[in-house]
TIROKE-921128 format. One record per residue: residue number from 1; x, y, z of N, C-alpha, C in turn. Coordinates in nm, 4 decimals. Atoms other than C-alpha are relative to their C-alpha. Last residue first. Layout:
<recs>
- NUM_X_Y_Z_X_Y_Z_X_Y_Z .
...
</recs>
This chain:
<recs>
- 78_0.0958_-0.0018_-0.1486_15.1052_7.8560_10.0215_0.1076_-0.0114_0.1306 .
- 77_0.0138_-0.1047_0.0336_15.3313_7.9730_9.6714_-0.0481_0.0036_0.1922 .
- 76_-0.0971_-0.0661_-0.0570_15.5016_7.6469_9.6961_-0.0248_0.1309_0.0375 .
- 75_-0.0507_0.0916_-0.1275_15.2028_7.4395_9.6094_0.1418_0.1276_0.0974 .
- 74_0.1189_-0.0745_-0.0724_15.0936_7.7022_9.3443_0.0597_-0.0656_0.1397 .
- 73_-0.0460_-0.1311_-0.0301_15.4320_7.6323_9.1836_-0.0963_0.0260_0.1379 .
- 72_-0.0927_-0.0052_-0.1173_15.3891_7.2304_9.2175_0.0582_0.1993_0.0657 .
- 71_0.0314_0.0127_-0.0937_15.0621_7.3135_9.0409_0.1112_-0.0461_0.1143 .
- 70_0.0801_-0.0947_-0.0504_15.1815_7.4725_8.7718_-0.0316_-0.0647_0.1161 .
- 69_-0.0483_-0.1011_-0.0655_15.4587_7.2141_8.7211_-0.0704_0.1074_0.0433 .
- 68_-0.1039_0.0488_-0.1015_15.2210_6.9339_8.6759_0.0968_0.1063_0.0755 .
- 67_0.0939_-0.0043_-0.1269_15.0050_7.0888_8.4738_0.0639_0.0383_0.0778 .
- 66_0.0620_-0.1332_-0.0648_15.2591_7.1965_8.1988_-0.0490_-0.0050_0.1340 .
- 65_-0.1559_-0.0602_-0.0377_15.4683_6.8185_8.2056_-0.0612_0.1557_0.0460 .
- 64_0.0254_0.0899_-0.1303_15.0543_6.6877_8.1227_0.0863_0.1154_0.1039 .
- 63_0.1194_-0.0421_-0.0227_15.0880_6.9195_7.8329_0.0098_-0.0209_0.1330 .
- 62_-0.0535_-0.1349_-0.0923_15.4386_6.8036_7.7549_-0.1249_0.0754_0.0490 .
- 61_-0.0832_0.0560_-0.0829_15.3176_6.4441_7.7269_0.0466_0.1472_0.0429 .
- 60_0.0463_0.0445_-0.1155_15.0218_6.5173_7.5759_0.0747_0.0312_0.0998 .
- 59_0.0747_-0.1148_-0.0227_15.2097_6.7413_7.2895_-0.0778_-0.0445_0.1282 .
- 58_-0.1204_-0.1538_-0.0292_15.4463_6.4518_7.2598_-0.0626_0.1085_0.0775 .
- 57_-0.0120_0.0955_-0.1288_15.1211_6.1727_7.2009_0.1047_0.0969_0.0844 .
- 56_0.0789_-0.0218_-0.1225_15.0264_6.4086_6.9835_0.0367_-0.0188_0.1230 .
- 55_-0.0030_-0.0960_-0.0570_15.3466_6.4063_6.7903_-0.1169_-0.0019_0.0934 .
- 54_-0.0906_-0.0242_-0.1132_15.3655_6.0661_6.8115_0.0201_0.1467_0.0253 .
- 53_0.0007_0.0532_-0.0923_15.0164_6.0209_6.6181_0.1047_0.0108_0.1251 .
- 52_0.0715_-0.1192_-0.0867_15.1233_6.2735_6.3736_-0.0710_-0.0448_0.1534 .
- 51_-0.1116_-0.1271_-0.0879_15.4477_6.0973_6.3066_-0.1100_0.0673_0.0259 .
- 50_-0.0928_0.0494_-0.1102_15.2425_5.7558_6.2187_0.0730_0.1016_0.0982 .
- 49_0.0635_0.0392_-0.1256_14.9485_5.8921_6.0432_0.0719_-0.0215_0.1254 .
- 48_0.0715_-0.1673_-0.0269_15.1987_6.0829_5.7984_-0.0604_-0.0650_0.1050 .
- 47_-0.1092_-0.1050_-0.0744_15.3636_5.7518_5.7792_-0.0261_0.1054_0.0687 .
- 46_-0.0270_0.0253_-0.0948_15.0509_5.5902_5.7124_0.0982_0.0007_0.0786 .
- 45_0.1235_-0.0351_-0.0749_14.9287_5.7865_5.4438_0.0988_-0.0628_0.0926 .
- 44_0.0206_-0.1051_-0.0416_15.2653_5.7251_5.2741_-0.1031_0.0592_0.0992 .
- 43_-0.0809_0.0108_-0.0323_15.2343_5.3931_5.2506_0.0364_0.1060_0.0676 .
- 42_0.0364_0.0223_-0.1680_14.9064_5.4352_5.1645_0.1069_-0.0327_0.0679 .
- 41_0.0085_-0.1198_-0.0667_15.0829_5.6432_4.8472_-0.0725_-0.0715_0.1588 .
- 40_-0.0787_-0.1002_-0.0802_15.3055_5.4002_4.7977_-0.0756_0.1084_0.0311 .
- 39_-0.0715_0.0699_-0.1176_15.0515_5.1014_4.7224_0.0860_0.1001_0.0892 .
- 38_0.0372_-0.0366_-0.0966_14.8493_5.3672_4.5142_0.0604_-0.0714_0.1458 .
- 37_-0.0378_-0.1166_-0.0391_15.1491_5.4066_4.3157_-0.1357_-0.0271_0.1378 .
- 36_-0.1383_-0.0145_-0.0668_15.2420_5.0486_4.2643_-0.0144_0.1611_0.0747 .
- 35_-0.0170_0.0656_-0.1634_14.8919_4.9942_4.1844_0.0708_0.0414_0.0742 .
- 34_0.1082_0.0110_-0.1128_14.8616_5.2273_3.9190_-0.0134_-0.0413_0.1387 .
- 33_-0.0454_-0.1870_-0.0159_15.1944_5.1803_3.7562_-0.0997_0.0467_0.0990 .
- 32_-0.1311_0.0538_-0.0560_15.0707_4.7678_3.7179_0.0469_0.1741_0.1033 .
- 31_0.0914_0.1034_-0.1762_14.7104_4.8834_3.5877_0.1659_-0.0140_0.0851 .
- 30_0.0357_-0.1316_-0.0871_14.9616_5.1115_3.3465_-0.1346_-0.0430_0.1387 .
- 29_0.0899_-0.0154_0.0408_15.1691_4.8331_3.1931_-0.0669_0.1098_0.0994 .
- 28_0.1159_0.0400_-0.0961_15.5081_4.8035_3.3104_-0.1299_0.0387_-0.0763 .
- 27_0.1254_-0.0354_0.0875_15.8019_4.8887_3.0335_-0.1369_-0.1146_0.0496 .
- 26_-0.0129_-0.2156_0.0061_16.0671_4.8764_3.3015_-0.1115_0.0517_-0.0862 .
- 25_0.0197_-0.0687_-0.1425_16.0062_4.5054_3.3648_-0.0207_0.1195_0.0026 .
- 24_0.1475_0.0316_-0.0016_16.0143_4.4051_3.0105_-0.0536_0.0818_0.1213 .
- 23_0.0416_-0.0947_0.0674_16.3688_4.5447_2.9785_-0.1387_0.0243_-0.0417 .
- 22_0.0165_-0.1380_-0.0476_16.4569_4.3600_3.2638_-0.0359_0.0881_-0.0772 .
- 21_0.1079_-0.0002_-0.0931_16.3357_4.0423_3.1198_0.0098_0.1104_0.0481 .
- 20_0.0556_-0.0022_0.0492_16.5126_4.1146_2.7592_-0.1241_-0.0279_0.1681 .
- 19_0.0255_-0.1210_0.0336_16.8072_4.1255_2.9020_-0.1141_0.0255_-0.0330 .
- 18_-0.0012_-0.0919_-0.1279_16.8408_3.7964_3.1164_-0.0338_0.1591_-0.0534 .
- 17_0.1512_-0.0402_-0.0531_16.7873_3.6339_2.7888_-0.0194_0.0407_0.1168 .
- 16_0.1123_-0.0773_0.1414_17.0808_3.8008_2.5894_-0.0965_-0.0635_0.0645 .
- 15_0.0331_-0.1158_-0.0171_17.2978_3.7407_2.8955_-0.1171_0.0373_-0.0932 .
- 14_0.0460_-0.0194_-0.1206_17.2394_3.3676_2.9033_-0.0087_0.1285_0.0336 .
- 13_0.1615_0.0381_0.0164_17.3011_3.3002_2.5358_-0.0343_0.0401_0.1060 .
- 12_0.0099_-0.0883_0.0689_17.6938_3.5020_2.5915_-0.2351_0.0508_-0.0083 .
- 11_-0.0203_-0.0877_-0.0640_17.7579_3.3003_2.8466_-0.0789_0.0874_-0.0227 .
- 10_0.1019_-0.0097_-0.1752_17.6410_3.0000_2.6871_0.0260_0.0882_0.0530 .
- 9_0.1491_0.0440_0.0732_17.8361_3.0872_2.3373_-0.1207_-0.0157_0.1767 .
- 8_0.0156_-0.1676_0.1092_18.1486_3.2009_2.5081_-0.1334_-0.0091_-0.0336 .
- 7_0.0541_-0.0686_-0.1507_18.1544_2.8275_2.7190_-0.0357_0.1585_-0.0322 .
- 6_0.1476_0.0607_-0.0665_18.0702_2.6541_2.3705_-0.0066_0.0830_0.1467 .
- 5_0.0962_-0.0394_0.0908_18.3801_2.8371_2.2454_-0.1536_-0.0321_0.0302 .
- 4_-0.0104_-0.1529_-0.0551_18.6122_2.7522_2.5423_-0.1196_0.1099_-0.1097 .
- 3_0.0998_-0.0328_-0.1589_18.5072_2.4236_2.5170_-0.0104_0.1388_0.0255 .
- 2_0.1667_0.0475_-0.0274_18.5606_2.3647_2.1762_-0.0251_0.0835_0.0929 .
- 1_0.0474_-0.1105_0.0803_18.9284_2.5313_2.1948_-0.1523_-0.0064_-0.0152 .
</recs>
């Protein structure tokens, strides 16, 4: 009956300070909020950098794909 009371009691002590850290966590200070945002927004930047880079690279690639067939036309034309 001890034990099972002492194991209730530690269970119990161990949630009540596990609570009190996440509830710290969520109430961040605003340097903290700050960061975190400019961290996501270059995060962001460099997404945006990332898909506009492959679109180019796309737009090359079918560019090129234009030439290429114009001049196999002309080729056929002679």
């Amino acid at each position: 009956m001890k034990r099972t009371a002492a194991l209730i009691l530690l269970l119990a002590s161990s949630v009540a300070v596990s609570l009190p850290a996440t509830a710290q966590r969520e109430n961040r200070s605003i340097g903290e909020n700050g960061q975190e945002a400019r961290k996501a927004a270059k995060q962001q930047r460099k997404t945006v950098n990332r898909n506009a880079k492959r679109q180019r690279k796309a737009m090359k690639r079918y560019q090129k794909a234009q030439r290429k067939s114009a001049k196999q036309q002309q080729r056929r034309r002679k």
